[in-house]
C-alpha positions as CSV (number, residue, x, y, z in Angstrom):
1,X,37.4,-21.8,9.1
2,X,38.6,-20.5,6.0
3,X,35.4,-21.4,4.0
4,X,33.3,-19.3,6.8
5,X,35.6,-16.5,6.4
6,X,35.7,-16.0,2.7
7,X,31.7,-17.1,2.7
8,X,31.4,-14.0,5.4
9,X,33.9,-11.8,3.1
10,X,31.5,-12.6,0.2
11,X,28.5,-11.9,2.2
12,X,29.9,-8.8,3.7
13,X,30.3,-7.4,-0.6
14,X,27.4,-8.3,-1.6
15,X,25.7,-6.5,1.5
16,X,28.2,-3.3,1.0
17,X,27.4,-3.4,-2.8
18,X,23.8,-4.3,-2.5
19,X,23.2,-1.2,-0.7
20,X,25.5,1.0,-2.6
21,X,23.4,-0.1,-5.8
22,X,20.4,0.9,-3.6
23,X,22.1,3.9,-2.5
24,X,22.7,5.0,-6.2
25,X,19.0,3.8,-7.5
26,X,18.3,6.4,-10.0
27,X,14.9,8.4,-8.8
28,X,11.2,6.5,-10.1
29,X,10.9,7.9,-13.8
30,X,8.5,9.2,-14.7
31,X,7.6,11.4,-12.3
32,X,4.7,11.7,-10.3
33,X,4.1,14.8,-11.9
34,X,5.0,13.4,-15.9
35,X,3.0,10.1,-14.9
36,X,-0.4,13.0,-14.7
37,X,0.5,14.4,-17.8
38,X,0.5,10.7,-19.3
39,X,-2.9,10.0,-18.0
40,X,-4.6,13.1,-18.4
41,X,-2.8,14.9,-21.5
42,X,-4.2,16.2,-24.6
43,X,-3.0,14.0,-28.1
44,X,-2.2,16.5,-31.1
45,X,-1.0,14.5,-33.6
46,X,2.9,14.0,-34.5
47,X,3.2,16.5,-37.2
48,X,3.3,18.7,-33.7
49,X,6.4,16.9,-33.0
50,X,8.6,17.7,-36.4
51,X,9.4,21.1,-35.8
52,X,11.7,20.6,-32.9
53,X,12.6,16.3,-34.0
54,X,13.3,17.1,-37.5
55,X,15.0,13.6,-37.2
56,X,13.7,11.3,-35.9
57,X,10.5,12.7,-37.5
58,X,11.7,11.7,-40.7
59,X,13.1,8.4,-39.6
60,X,9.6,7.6,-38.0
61,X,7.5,9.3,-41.3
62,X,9.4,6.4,-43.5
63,X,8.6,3.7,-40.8
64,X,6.3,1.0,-40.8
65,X,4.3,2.6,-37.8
66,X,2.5,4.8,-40.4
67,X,1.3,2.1,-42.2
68,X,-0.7,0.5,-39.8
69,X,-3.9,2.3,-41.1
70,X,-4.0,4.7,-44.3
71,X,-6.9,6.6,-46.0
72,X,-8.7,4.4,-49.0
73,X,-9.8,5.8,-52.6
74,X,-12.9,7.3,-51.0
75,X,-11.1,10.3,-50.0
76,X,-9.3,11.4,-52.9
77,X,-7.5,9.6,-55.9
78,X,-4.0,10.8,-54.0
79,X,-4.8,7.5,-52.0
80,X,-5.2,5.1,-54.6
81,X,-1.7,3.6,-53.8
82,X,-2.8,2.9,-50.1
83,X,-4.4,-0.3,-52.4
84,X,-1.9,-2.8,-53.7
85,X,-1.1,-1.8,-57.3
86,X,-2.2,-5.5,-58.4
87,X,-4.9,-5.7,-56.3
88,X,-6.8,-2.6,-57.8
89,X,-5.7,-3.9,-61.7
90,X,-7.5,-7.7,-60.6
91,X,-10.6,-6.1,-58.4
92,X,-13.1,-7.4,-60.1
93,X,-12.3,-10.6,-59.9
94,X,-12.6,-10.6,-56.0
95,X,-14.8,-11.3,-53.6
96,X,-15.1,-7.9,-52.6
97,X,-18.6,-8.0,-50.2
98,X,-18.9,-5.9,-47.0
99,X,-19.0,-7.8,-43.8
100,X,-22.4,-6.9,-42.4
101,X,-23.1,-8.6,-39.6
102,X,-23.1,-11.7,-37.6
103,X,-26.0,-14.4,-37.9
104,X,-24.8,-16.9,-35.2
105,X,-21.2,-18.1,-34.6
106,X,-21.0,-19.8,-37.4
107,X,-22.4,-17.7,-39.7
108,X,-21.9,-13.7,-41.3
109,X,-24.3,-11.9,-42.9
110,X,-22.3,-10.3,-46.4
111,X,-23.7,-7.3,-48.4
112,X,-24.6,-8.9,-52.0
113,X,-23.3,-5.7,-53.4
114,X,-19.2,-5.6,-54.5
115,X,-17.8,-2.8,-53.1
116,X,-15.6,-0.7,-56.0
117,X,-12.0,-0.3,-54.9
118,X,-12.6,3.6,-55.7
119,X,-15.0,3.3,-52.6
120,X,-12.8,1.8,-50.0
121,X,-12.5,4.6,-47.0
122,X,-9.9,3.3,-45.1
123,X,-7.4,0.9,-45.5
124,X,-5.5,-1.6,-42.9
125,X,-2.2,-2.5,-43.3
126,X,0.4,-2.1,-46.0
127,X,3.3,-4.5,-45.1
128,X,2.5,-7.9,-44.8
129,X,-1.2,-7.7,-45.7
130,X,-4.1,-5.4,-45.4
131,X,-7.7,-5.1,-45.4
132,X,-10.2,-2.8,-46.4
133,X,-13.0,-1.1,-45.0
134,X,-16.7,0.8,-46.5
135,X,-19.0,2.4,-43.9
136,X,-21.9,1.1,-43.5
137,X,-25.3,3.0,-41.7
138,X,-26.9,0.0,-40.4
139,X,-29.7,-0.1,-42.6
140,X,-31.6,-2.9,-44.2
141,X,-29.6,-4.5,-47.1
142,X,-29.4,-7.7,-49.4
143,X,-27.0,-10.4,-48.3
144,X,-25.9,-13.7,-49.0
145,X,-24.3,-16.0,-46.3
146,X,-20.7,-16.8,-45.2
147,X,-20.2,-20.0,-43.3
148,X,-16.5,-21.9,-41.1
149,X,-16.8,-24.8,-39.8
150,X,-13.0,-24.2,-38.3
151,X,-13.9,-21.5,-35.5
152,X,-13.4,-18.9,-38.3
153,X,-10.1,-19.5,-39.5
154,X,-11.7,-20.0,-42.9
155,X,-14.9,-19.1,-44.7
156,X,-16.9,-20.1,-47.4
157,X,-19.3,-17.9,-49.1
158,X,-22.5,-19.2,-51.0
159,X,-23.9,-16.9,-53.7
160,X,-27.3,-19.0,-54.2
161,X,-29.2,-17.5,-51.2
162,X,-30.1,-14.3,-50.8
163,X,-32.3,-12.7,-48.1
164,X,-32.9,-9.1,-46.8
165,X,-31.2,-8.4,-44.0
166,X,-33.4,-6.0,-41.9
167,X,-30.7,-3.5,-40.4
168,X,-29.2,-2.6,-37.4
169,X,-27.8,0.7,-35.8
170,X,-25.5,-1.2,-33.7
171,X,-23.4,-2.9,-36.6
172,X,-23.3,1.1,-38.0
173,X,-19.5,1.9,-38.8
174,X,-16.4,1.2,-40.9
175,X,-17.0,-2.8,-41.6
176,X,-14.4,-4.9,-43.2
177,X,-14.9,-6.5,-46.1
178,X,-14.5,-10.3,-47.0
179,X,-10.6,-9.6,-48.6
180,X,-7.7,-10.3,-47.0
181,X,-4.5,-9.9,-49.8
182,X,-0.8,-9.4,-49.5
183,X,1.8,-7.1,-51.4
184,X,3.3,-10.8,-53.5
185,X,1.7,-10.4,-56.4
186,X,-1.3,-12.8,-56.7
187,X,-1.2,-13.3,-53.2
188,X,-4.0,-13.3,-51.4
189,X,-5.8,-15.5,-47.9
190,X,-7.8,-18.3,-49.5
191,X,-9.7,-18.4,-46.2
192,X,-11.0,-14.8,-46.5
193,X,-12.0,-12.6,-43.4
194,X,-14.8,-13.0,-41.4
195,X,-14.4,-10.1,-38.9
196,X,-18.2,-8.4,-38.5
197,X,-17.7,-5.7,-35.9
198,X,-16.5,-2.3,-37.3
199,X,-13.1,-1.0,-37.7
200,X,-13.7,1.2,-34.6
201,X,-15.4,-1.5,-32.5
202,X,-12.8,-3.9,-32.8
203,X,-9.3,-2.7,-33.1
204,X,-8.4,1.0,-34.2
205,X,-6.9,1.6,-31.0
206,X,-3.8,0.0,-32.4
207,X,-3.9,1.0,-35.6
208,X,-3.9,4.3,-34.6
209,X,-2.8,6.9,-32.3
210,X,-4.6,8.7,-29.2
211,X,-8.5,6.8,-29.9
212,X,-11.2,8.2,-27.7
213,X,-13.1,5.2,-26.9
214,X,-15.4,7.1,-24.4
215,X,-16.1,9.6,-27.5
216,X,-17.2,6.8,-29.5
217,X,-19.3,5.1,-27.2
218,X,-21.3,7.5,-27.1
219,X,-21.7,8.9,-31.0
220,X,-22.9,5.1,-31.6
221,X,-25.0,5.4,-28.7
222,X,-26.6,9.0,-30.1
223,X,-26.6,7.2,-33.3
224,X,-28.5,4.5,-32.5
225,X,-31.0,7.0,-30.8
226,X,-31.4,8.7,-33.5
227,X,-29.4,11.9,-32.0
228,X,-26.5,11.6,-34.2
229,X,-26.7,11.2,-38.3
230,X,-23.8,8.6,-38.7
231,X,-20.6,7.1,-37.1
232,X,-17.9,8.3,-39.9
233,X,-16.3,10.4,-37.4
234,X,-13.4,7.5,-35.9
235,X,-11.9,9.8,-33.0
236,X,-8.4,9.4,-33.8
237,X,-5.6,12.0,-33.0
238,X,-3.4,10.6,-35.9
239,X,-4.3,8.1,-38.2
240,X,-0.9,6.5,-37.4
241,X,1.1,4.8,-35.0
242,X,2.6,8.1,-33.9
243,X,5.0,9.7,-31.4
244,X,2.7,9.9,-29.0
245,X,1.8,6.4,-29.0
246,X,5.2,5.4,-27.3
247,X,6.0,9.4,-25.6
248,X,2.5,9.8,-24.7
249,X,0.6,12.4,-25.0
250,X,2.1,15.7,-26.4
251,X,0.1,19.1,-25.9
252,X,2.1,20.4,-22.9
253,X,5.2,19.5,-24.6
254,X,3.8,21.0,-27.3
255,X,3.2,24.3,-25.4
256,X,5.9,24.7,-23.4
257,X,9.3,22.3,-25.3
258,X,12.5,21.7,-22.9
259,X,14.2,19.2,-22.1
260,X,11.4,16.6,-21.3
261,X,10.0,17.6,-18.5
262,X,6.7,17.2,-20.1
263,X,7.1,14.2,-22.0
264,X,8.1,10.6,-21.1
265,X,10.8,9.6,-22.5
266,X,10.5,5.3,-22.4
267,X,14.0,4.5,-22.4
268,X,14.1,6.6,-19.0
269,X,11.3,4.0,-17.8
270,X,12.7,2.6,-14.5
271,X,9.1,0.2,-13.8
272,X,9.9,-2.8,-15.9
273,X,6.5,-3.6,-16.2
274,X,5.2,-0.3,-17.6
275,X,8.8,0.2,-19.9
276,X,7.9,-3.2,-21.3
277,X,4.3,-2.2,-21.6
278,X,4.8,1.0,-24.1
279,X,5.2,-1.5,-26.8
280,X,2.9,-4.1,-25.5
281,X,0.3,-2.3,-25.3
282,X,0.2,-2.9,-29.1
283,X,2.3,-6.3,-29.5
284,X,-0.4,-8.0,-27.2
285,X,-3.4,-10.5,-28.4
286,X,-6.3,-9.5,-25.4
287,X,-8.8,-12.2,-25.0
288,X,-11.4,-9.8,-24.7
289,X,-11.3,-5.8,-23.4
290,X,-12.4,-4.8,-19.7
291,X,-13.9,-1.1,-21.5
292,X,-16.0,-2.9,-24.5
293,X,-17.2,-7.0,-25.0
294,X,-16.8,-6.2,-28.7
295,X,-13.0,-5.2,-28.8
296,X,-9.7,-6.8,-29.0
297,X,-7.7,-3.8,-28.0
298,X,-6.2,-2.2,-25.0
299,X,-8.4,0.8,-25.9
300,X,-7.7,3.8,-23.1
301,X,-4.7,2.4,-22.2
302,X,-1.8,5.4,-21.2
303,X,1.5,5.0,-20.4
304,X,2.3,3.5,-16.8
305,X,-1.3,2.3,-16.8
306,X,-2.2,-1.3,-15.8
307,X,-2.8,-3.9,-18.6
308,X,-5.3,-6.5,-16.5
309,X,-7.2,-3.1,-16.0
310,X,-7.9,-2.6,-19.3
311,X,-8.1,-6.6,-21.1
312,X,-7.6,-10.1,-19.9
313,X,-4.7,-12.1,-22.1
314,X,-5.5,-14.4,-24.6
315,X,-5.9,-18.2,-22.2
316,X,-3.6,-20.6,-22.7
317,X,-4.6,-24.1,-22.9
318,X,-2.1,-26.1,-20.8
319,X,-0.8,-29.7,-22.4
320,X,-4.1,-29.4,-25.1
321,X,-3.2,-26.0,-27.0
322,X,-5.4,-23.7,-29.2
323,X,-5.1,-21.5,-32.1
324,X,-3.3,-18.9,-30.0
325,X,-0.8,-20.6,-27.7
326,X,0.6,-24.0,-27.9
327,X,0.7,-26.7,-25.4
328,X,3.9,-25.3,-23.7
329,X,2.2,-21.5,-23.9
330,X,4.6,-19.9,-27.1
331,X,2.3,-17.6,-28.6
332,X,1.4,-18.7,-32.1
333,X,-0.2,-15.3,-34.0
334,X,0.9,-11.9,-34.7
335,X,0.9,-9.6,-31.6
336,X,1.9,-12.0,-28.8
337,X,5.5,-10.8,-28.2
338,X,4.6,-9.5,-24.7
339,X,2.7,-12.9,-23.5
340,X,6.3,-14.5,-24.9
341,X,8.7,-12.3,-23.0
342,X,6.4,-12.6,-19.6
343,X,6.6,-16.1,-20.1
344,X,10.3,-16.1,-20.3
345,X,10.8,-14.1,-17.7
346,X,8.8,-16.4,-15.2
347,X,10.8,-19.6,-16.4
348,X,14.0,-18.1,-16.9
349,X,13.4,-15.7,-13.2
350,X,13.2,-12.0,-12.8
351,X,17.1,-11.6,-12.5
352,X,17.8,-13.0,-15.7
353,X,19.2,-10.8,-18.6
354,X,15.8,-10.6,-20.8
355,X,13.6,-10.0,-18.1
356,X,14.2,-6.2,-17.5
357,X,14.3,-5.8,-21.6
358,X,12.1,-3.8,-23.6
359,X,11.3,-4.4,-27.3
360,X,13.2,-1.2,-28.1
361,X,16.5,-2.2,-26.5
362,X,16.7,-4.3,-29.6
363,X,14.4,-2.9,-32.7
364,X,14.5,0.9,-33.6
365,X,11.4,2.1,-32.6
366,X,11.6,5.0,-34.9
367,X,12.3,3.8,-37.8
368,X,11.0,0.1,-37.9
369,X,10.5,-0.8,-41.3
370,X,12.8,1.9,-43.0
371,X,14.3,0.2,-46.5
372,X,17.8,2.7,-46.0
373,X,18.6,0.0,-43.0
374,X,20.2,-3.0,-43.6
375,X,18.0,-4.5,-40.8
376,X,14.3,-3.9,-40.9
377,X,13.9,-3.4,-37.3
378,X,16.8,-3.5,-35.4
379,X,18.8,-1.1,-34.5
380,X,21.9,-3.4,-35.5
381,X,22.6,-4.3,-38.7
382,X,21.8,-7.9,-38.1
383,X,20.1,-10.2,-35.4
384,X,23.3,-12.1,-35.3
385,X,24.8,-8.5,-34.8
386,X,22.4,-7.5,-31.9
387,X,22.6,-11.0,-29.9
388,X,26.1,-10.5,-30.3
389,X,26.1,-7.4,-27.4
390,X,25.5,-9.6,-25.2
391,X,25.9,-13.2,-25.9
392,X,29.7,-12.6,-28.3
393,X,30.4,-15.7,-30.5
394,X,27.3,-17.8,-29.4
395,X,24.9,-15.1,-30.9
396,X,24.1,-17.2,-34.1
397,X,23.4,-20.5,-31.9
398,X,21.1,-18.6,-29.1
399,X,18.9,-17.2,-32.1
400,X,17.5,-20.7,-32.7
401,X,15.5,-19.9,-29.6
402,X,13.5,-17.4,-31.4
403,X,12.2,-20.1,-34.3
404,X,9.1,-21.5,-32.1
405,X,8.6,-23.6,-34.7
406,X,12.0,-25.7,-36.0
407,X,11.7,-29.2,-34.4
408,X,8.0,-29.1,-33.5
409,X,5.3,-31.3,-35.0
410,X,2.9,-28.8,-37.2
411,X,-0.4,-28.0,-35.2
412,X,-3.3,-26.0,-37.1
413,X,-7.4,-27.1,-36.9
414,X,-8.4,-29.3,-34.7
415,X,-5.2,-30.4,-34.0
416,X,-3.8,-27.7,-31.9
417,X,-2.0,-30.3,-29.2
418,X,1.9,-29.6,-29.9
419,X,4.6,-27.2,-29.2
420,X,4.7,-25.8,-32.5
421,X,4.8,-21.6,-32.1
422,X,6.0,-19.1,-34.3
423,X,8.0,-19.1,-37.2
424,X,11.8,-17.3,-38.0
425,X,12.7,-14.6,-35.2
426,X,9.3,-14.1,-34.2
427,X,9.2,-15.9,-31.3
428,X,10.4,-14.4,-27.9
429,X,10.6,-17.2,-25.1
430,X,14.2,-17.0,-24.2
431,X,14.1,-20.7,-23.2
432,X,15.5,-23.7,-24.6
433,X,14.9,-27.8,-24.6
434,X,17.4,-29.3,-22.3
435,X,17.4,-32.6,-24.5
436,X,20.2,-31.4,-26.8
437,X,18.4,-30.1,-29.8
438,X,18.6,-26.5,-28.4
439,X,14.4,-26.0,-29.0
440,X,12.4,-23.3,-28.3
441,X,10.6,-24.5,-25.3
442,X,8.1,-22.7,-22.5
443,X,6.5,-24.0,-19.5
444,X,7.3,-28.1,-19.1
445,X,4.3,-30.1,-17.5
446,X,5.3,-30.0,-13.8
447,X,5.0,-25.9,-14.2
448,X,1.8,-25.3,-15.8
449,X,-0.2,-23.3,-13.3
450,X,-4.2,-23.5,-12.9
451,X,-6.5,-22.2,-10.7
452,X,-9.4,-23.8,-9.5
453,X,-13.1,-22.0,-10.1
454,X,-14.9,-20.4,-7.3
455,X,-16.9,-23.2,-4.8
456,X,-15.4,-25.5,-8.1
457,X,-15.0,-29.4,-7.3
458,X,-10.7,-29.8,-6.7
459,X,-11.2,-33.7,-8.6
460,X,-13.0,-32.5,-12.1
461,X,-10.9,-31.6,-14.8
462,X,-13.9,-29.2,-15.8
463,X,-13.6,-26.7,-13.1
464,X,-9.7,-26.0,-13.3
465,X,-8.9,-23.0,-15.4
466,X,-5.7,-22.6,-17.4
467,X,-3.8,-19.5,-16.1
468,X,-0.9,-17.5,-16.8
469,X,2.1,-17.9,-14.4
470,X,2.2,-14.1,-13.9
471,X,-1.2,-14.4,-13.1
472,X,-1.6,-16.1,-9.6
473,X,-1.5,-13.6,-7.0
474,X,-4.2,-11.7,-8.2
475,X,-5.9,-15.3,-8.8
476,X,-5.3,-16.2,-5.1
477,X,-6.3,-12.9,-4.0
478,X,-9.9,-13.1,-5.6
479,X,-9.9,-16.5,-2.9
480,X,-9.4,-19.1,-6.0
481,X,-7.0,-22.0,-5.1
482,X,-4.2,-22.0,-7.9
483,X,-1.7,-24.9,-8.0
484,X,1.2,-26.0,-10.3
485,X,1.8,-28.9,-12.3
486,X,0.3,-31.2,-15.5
487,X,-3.2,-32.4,-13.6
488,X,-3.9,-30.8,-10.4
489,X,-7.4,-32.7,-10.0
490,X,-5.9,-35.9,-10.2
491,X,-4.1,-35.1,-7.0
């Protein structure tokens, strides 16, 4: 009798508090109103912003957000330091050919011509490495060829054959060249680059703040008609990762400053979805983008939109692995925080701590990068320091979680059947081994989800497709069947 009482006592809180947290839900941010503005505003560039944020203007202008894309040479000697210093002194001696075009998928067409470092026009990345880009018009040109035999991991480039390439409009932009080098001195990726779309094609809309996509599909599509004279113009608002890549966009705010009526403010976000999405609309790795078959960016995207509505995630491969995601789903390359923290949250369930977070409860969006903090991105002086908010004295033991790699056998080509994920803090599966050497660990066997193709046959292996857990209501509502566990077509 007493256990019924206190049980209906319990019950009888939880109800009274349940509804008084209801009660005291703060009001949807943003509003209806400020969600329009997000969607439909005009970009103009954070120098519009300084005036009024003189702080956290100057904390952002020192971050690594404005080094995601920088001007090359081309435009002035004032750029020559957007180079590495040691990488302009040993030019020369690089392979320094434009990537022209594609010949098959195992094959790129490379201009035979070196490209001067004086002539780079814009350059990508600054921190960990970068690459460099020359505009090219699409006309006919002298190349040699690049070949992988690894799915393009690495390349090799043979000098010997030469042949005219005839030319083509459509390959028209800022196209990457075959270097990929890093700040160490001597430092460079022995594999090369291999990327033959354009800058603007494939993934300015991260690199950069406030990119018309619609504006330039169609200059390339006047260009190619002939009704436009080239494709230099990249239709940026700022060529940095700027305020309003995280605020949105800023002309009414602009106009009309108060007290952010007319500009979203993320921390404010009360969707966890679209708070988590203002950074993962960058941190990401798309398989392919829903707006153009060449990109790997959520180009268009605004605040509060829809990711699926704008790319499909990179697939896992469940219990075989691929470059991208091992067999357990840990992301493995840069950009795949969000996939990570999804994942979590569907292991670890919607009410656990991490699954209302957003990057910047943790790292200092502003100033990211800044070399006055004694942490590069956190807001905390350490990571032991920032687990410590919430986790106290075990902080230094839950950060093993975020080292996808420590205990796992090495995977890399063909070999891409193990656990192994991302190195240091960079991974972001809040999930552990159970065995009693604390892993990083995502989905086990009996959880992998799949769903079956459409009039597919339920007993071959062939016609199950690996799918996201996060993914299978809209899988079941396109009429697929999707089922759980290690081989659903040996059931």
């Amino acid at each position: 009798m007493l256990k019924k009482l206190l049980w209906g006592v319990g019950l009888g809180a939880a109800l009274f508090c349940g509804g008084l947290a209801q009660a005291q839900a703060p009001a949807a941010y943003p509003s209806p109103e400020l969600t329009q503005i997000a969607k439909t505003g005009k970009y103009v560039g954070s120098k519009a912003c300084l005036e009024c944020h003189e702080d956290e203007h100057k904390s952002w202008a020192a971050s690594r957000h404005t080094l995601k894309a920088t001007k090359g040479p081309s435009f002035g000697k004032e750029f020559e330091k957007n180079i590495y210093a040691w990488v302009r002194r040993d030019w020369d001696k690089l392979d320094s050919y434009m990537i022209v075009d594609q010949k098959d998928g195992k094959t790129n067409y490379l201009a035979t011509r070196k490209v001067p470092w004086a002539e780079v026009d814009y350059v990508v990345g600054q921190t960990y490495k970068q690459r460099y880009t020359k505009y090219y018009d699409g006309g006919p040109i002298e190349v040699f060829e690049a070949t992988t035999a690894d799915g393009g991991i690495s390349w090799k480039l043979d000098k010997t054959k030469v042949s005219m390439y005839p030319g083509n409009k459509q390959r028209a932009g800022y196209k990457f060249l075959f270097l990929e080098m890093n700040p160490a001195e001597g430092k460079m990726n022995a594999n090369y680059y291999g990327e033959y779309r354009s800058w603007q094609e494939r993934c300015i809309a991260c690199h950069t703040t406030g990119f018309d996509h619609k504006g330039w599909d169609q200059a390339k599509a006047d260009f190619v008609a002939g009704k436009r004279a080239d494709l230099k113009d990249i239709f940026v608002a700022d060529l940095t990762v700027g305020c309003e890549s995280c605020h949105g966009p800023g002309e009414a705010h602009a106009n009309k400053p108060g007290k952010g009526a007319n500009i979203v403010n993320p921390a404010k976000m009360t969707d966890v979805a679209a708070r988590q999405m203002v950074c993962g609309q960058c941190h990401t790795r798309p398989q392919v983008s829903k707006h153009s078959p060449l990109a790997q960016d959520l180009r268009g995207y605004r605040l509060t939109d829809e990711y699926t509505d704008f790319a499909t995630y990179t697939r896992p491969a469940w219990g075989k692995g691929n470059r991208q995601v091992s067999v357990d789903g840990k992301g493995r390359r840069d950009h795949q925080q969000d996939m990570d923290i999804k994942l979590s949250t569907a292991i670890r369930g919607s009410h656990s701590a991490h699954a209302d977070m957003a990057c910047f409860d943790c790292h200092d969006a502003h100033g990211v990068g800044n070399k006055d903090k004694k942490s590069p991105t956190l807001k905390k002086a350490s990571a032991v320091e920032t687990c410590a908010t919430c986790h106290g004295v075990k902080a230094a033991q839950v950060l093993k979680v975020m080292d996808g790699r420590q205990g796992w056998a090495r995977a890399g080509y063909p070999n891409w059947a193990t656990e192994y994920g991302r190195q240091g803090n960079k991974q972001h599966i809040f999930n552990i081994t159970h065995d009693g050497t604390g892993r990083s660990w995502g989905l086990s066997p009996d959880q992998y989800p799949w769903a079956l193709k459409k009039d597919g046959d339920a007993a071959k292996e062939a016609d199950w497709e690996a799918i996201w857990p996060w993914e299978k209501a809209s899988f079941e509502k396109q009429g697929r069947t999707v089922a759980v566990g290690a081989s659903p077509w040996k059931k």
